[in-house]
N, C-alpha and C positions, 0 to 999 in steps of 0.2 A: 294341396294334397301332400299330404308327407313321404318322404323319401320310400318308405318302406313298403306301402301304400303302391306307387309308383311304381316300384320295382315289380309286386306281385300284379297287377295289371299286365306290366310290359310280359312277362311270363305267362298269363294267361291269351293275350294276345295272339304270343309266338304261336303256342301248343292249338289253338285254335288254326292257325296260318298253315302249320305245317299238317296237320292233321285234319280233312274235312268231314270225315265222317264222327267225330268229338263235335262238332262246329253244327252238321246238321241237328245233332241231339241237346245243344243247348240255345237256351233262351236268356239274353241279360235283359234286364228293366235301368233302366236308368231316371232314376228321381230327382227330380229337384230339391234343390234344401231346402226348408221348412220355415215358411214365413211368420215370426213373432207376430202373432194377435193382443195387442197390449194396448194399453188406454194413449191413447195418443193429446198434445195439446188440441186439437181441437174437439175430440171427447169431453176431456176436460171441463169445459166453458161452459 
């Protein structure tokens, strides 16, 4: 995760921590990264 990335997190974190009625009204999802479906060697064969 890049720094910038990182920082606006840590900020949303706080504002969430310090604030719980912001914290009741939001929903984060959190995804997984995205698995490359590509021809693999044993495709391949």
């Amino acid at each position: 995760m890049d720094k910038t990335k990182e920082e606006a997190l840590r900020e949303l974190l706080r504002l969430l921590a310090d604030d719980s009625d912001i914290a009741d009204r939001i929903t984060i999802t959190i995804r997984p990264k995205k698995v490359k479906q590509g021809n693999t060697d044993k495709q391949k064969k």
